[in-house]
C-alpha positions in Angstrom: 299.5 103.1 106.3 299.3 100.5 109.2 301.9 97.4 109.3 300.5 95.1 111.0 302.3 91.2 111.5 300.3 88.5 112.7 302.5 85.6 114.2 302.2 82.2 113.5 301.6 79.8 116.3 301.1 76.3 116.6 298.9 73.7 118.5 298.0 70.3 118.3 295.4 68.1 120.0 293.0 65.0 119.0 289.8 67.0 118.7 289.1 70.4 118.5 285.5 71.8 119.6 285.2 74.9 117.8 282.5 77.0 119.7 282.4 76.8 123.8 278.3 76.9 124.2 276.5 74.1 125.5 277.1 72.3 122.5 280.7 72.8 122.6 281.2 72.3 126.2 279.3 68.9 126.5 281.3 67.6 123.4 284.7 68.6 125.3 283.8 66.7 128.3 282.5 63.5 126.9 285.2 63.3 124.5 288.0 64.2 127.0 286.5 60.9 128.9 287.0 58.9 126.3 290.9 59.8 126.5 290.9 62.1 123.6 293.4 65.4 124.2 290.3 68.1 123.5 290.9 71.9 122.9 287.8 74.4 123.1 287.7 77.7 121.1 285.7 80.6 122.0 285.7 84.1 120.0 284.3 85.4 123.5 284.9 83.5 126.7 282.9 80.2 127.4 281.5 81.4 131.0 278.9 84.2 129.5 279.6 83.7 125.5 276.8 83.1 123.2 273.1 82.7 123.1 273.1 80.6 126.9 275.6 83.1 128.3 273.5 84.6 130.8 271.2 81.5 131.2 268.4 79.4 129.7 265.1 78.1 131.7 263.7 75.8 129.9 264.8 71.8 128.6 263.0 70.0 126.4 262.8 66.6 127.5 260.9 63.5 128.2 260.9 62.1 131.9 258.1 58.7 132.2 257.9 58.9 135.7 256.8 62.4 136.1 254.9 62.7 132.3 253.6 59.1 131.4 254.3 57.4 127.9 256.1 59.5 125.3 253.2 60.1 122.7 254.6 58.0 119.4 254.0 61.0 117.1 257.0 62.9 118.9 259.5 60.9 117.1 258.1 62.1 113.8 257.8 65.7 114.3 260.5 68.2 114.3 263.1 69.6 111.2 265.6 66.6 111.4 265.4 63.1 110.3 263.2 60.8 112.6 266.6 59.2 113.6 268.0 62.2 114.8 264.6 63.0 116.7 264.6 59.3 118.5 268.1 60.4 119.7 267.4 63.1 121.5 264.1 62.0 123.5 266.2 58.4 123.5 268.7 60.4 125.5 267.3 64.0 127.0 266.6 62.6 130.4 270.2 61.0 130.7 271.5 64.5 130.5 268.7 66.4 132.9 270.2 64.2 135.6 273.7 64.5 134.3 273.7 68.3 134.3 272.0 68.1 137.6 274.6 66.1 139.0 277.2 69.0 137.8 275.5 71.5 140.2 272.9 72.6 137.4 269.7 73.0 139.0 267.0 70.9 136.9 264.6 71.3 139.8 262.2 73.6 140.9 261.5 73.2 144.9 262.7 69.6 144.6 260.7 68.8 141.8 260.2 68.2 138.0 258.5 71.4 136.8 257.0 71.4 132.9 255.8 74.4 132.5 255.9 77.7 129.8 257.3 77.1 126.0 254.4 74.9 124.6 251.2 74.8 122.8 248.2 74.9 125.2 246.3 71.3 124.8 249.6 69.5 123.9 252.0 67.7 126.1 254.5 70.2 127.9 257.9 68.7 127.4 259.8 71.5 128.9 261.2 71.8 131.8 261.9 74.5 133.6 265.0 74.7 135.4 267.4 77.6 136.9 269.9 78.1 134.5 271.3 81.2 134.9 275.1 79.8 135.1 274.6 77.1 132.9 278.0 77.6 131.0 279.8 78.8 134.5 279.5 74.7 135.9 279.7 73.3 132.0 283.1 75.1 132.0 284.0 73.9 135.1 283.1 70.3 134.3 285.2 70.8 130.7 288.1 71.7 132.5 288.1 69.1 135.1 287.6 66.1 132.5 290.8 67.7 131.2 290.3 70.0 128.3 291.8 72.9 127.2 289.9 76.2 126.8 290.9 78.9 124.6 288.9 82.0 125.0 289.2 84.7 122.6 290.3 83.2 119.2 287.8 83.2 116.2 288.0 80.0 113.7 288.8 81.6 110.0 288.3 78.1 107.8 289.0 74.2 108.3 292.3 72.0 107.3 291.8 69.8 104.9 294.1 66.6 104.6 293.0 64.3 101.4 289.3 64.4 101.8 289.6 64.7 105.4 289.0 67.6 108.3 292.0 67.8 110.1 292.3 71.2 112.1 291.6 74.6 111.8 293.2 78.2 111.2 291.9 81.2 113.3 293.5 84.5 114.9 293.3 85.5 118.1 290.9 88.8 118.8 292.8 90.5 121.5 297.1 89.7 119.7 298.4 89.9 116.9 298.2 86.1 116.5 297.2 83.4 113.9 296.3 79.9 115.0 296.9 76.7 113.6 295.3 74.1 115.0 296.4 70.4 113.7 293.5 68.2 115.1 292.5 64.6 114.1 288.5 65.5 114.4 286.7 69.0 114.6 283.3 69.8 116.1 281.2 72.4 114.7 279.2 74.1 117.6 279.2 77.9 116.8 275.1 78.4 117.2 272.9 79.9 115.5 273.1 82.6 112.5 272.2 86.3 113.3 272.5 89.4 111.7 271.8 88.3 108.4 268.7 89.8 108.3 267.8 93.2 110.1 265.6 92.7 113.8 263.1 96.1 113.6 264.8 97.1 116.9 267.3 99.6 115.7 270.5 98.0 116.6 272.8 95.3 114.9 272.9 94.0 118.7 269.6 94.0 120.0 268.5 90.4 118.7 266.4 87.9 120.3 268.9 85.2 120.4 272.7 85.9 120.5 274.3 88.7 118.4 277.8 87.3 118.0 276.7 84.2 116.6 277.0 84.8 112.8 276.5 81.3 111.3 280.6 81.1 111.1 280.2 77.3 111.6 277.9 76.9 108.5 279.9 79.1 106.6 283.1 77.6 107.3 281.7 74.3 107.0 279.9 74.9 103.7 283.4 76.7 102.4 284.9 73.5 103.1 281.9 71.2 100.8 279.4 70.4 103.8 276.1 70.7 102.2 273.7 73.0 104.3 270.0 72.4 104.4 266.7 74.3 104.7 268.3 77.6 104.5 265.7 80.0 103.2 262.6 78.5 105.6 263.1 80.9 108.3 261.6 81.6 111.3 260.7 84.8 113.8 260.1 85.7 116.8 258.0 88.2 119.5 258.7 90.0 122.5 258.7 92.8 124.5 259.2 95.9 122.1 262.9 97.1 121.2 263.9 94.4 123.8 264.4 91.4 121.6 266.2 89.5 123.6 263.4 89.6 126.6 261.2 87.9 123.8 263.1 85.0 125.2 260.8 84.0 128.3 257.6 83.1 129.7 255.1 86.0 129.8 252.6 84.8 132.3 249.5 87.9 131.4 247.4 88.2 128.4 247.6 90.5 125.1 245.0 93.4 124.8 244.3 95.4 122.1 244.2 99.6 123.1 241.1 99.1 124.0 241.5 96.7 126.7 240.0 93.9 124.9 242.0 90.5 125.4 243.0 89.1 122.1 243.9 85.1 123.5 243.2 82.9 126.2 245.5 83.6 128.6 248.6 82.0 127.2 252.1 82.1 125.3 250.4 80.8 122.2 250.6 83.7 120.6 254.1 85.1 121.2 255.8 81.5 120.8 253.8 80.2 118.1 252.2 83.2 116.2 254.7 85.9 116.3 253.5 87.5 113.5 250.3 88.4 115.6 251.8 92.1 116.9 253.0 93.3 113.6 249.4 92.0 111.6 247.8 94.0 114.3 250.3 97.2 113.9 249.7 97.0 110.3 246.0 97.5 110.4 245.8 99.7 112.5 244.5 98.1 115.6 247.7 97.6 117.4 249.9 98.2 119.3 249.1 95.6 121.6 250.3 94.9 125.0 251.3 92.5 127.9 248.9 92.7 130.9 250.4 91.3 134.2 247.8 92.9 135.9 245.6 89.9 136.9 248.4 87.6 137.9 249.0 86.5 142.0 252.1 87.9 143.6 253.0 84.3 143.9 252.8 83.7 140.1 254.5 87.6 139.7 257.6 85.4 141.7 257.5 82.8 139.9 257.7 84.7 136.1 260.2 86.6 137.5 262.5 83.3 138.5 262.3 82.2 135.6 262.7 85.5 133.4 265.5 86.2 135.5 267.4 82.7 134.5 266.6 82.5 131.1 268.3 86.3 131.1 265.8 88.8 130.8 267.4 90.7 133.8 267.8 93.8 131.5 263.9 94.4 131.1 262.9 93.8 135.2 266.5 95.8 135.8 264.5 98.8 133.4 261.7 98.0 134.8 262.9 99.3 138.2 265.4 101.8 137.4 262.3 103.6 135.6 259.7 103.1 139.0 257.4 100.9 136.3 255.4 98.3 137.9 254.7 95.6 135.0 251.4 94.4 136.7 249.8 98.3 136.7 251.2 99.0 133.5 251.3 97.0 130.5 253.9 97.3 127.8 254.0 96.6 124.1 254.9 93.2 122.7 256.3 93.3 118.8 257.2 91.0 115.9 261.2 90.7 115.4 263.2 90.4 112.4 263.7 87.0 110.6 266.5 84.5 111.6 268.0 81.6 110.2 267.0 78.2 111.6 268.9 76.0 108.8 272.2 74.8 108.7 274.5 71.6 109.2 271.9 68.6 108.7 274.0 66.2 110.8 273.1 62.7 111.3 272.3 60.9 114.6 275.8 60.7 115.4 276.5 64.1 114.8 278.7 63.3 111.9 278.6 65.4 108.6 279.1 64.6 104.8 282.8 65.2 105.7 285.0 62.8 107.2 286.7 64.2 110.6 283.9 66.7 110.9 281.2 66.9 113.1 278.1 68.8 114.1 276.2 69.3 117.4 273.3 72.4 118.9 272.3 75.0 116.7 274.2 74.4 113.7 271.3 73.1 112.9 268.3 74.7 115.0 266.5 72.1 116.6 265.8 70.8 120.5 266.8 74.7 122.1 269.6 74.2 124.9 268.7 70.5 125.3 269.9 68.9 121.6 272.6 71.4 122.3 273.4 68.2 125.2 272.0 65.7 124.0 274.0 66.2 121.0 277.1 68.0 121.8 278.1 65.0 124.4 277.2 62.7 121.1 279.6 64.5 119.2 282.4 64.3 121.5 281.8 60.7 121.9 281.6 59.9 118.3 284.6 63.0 117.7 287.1 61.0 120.0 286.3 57.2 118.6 286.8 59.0 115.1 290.6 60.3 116.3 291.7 57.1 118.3 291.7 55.9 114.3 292.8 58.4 112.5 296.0 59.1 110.8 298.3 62.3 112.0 297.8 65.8 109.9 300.2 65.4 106.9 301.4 69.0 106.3 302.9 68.0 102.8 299.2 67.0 101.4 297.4 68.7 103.9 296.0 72.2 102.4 296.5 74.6 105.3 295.9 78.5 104.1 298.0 80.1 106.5 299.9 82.3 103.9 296.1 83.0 102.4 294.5 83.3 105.9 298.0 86.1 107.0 297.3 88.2 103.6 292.8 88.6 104.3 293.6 89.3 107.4 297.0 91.6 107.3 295.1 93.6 104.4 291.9 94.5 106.8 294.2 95.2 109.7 296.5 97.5 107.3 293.6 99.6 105.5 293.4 103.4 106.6 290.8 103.9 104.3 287.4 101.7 103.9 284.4 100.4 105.2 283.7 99.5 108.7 282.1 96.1 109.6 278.8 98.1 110.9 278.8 99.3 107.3 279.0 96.0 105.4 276.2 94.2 108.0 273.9 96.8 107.6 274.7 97.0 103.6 273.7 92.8 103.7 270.6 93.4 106.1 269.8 96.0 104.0 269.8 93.7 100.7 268.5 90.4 102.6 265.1 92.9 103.7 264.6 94.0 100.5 265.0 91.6 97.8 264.9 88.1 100.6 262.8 89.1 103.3 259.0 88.9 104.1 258.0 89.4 100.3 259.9 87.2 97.6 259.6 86.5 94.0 261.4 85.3 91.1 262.3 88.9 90.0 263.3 89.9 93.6 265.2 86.8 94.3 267.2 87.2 90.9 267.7 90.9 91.4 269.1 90.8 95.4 271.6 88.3 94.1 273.1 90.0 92.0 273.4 93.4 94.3 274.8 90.7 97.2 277.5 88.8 95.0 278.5 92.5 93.7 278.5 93.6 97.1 280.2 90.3 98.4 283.1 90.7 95.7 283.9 94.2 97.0 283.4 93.8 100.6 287.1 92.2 101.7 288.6 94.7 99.0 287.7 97.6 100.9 286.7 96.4 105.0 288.8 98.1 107.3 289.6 97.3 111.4 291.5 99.2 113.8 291.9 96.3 116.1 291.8 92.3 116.7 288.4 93.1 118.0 287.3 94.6 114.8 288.6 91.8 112.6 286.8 89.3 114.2 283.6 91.8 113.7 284.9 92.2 109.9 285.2 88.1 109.6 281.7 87.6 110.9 280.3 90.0 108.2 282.5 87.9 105.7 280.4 84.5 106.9 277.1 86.6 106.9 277.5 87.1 103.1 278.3 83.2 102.0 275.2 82.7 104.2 273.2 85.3 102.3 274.4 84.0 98.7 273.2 80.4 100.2 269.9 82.1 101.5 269.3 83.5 97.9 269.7 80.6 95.9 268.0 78.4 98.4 264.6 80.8 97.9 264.8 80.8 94.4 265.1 77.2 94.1 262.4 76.9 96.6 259.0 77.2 94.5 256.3 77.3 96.9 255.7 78.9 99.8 256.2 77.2 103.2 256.6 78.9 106.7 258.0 82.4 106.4 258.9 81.4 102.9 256.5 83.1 101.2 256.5 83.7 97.0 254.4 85.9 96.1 254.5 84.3 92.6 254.1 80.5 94.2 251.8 81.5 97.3 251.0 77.7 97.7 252.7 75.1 99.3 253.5 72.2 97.0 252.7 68.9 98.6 254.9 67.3 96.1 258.2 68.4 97.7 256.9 68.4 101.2 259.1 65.0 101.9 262.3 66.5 100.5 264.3 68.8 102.0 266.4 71.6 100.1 270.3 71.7 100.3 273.3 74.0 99.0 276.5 73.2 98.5 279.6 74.6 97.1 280.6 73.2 93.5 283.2 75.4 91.3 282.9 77.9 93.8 279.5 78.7 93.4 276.7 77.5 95.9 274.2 74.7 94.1 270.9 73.7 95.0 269.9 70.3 94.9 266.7 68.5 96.6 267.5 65.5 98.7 264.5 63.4 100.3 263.8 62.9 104.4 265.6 61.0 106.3 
């Protein structure tokens, strides 16, 4: 039997950015200039860490000089309130300059370039820009506004102080270490939620956004009684086949069918905005279908590649040559990935949540890419460090900090010989979410997979087993991936219509009645409750 002994550390600071993405970066610096004493975590390292690690080529934003009048229907549309939506296009450009101004290039050849990402006929809104070391100068500017990075420690759960967020607890993932962090405001900026359900690519890792991000913000947030919205409408996503993440780009050819036949007009309609498209075709037979480059200009072959290359799809043109395969005489497969989980933390135009000290910014909820990530993240910090200069100290009498339950979860997964690995549990929750949550859904399916993931979710941290630190942060995310499957179950069965990639077999309609409300979960007694809330 193992003994391991995590030690207990201290440290202390005004706000606390949990998560060193975009999101998290942008939040450090604004709030470190409005005098606040600002400390980053990151379960990875914020230069390559998360889903803009290796880069990002797109912004979505709205610049009059260059695109005219913002059309007055583009504060309406997207999944969060209208406020939050006038925010961002209120404040988008502000941060393309910014960002350029940090050494991020938002040009292309000394100009605005809107192009790729958008739905032929409409206004393009984003801009392409070479962000391939996005986070490198983000991390860069963090640390010269004067706030501390700490790469390599995973967030467990939040402090509580009367009603109030007040810190954190995490461990570190290389030492035998656990954190306490005593803050006066936290920011949630972990990203989006994968793994939960499997990606038809073989591999836990090969996901069209990033892997590591496990919704841990969401489920640490919703463990603490944030409310968490729109969790069973989820989305998908196309790409190049068994490369999800390469789905992530702007595929200048056309789709043919095996018989050469072009299937669109010459644009990214179809992988962006009908993914489903490859697997309908697979599944009658007519598919597979493919990208053809062949018809493209070597200048426009230069210019896909630019952009490929920056928002990171250097693995495929890297296969691509190690293999001597030209993509313009040989067009490859495009395919439908897995569904992923767009819902989360339904902050408010200041980035604040239903709890006091806590705030939300980027993909905890999905909306606005790399740019709300920003636009929203430098809101956060601002509104993060106005929220400490007020704020009473941590008091560690009242305060509940779970350090001596935080020591025994994670001593008793460090100390078991004999269990199940993380790979085991994730694929076990996959393997429920496909079957009884996935593309097909019902009232008896939905009641069924419940009950197989709460039995499953009861036993899991009895039995999980890691060797290392490395593993227990592995065995942790698995832990958040099943409070964001229960949530994901009851939110479908509540949900009596079908909407999106929502689909009941037994309510195949959508309900127009409950189109201006949106759905949210939150904890109660310990068990997640559904309740429907109306629009913002």
């Amino acid at each position: 039997m193992n003994d391991a002994r995590l030690n207990v550390e201290q440290v202390e600071a005004d706000v606390l950015c949990i998560g060193g993405g975009p999101a998290g970066l942008c939040a450090a610096i604004r709030a470190s200039e409005q005098g606040a004493k600002v400390v980053v975590i990151d379960k990875s390292h914020t230069l390559r860490s998360g889903d803009a690690g290796m880069g990002n080529d797109h912004f979505m934003c709205h610049i009059p000089d260059v695109q005219g009048e913002l059309p007055g229907f583009f504060n309406k549309i997207g999944k969060m309130s209208q406020a939050v939506t006038k925010t961002f296009w209120e404040n988008a450009y502000d941060l393309v300059k910014l960002w350029d101004s940090w050494g991020i290039p938002m040009k292309y050849e000394g100009r605005y370039e809107f192009a790729g990402h958008s739905i032929p006929g409409y206004p393009n809104f984003m801009l392409h820009f070479s962000g391939q070391n996005t986070k490198v100068k983000l991390t860069k500017q963090a640390k010269k506004a004067g706030a501390k990075i700490i790469n390599r420690v995973m967030i467990l759960d939040l402090i509580h102080d009367n009603g109030t967020i007040a810190g954190a607890i995490g461990f570190d993932v290389r030492n035998p270490k656990l954190l306490v962090f005593k803050t006066k405001a936290v920011i949630l900026a972990t990203g989006k939620c994968m793994r939960l359900f499997p990606q038809n690519t073989g591999s836990l890792f090969n996901t069209s956004t990033s892997p590591v991000n496990t919704g841990d913000g969401r489920a640490m947030a919703y463990r603490a009684g944030c409310e968490l919205t729109d969790m069973e409408l989820n989305d998908r996503w196309s790409g190049p086949k068994y490369f999800a993440r390469n789905g992530r780009g702007s595929w200048t050819g056309v789709f043919r069918d095996p018989n050469g036949i072009q299937i669109d007009p010459g644009n990214e309609m179809p992988a962006h905005f009908y993914p489903e498209l490859h697997e309908n075709y697979q599944k009658s037979g007519r598919g597979p279908l493919y990208m053809d480059l062949s018809d493209i200009s070597d200048e426009d072959y230069e210019y896909m590649k630019h952009f490929l290359i920056h928002e990171a799809n250097t693995p495929i043109l890297d296969f691509f040559k190690e293999e001597g395969v030209d993509p313009r005489e040989h067009p490859f497969e495009f395919m439908t990935y897995g569904l992923i989980t767009p819902g989360g933390i339904n902050y408010n135009e200041k980035c604040e949540t239903p709890l006091a000290g806590l705030f939300a910014a980027g993909d905890e909820f999905m909306s606005f890419y790399i740019a709300g990530a920003a636009v929203f993240g430098s809101i956060a910090g601002e509104s993060a460090a106005a929220f400490a200069a007020q704020a009473k100290p941590l008091d560690e009498k009242r305060a509940q900090i779970p350090v001596v339950t935080a020591k025994e979860l994670l001593e008793s997964v460090l100390n078991r010989t004999d269990g199940a690995t993380w790979q085991e549990a994730n694929n076990a929750i996959q393997q429920v979410m496909a079957d009884y949550c996935g593309l097909i859904r019902s009232e008896t399916l939905l009641t069924a997979g419940l009950e197989h993931l709460r039995r499953l979710k009861k036993k899991v941290p009895q039995v999980l087993m890691a060797q290392n630190q490395h593993e227990l942060m592995r065995c942790v995310e698995v832990l958040n991936l099943f409070d964001i499957g229960e949530i994901t179950f009851v939110a479908a069965r509540e949900r009596k219509e079908t909407r999106q990639y929502h689909r009941r077999t037994d309510f195949p309609f959508e309900n127009p009645i409950i189109g201006a409300q949106t759905l949210a979960v939150k904890k109660e007694n310990g068990q997640p409750v559904p309740k429907w809330i109306m629009k913002a």
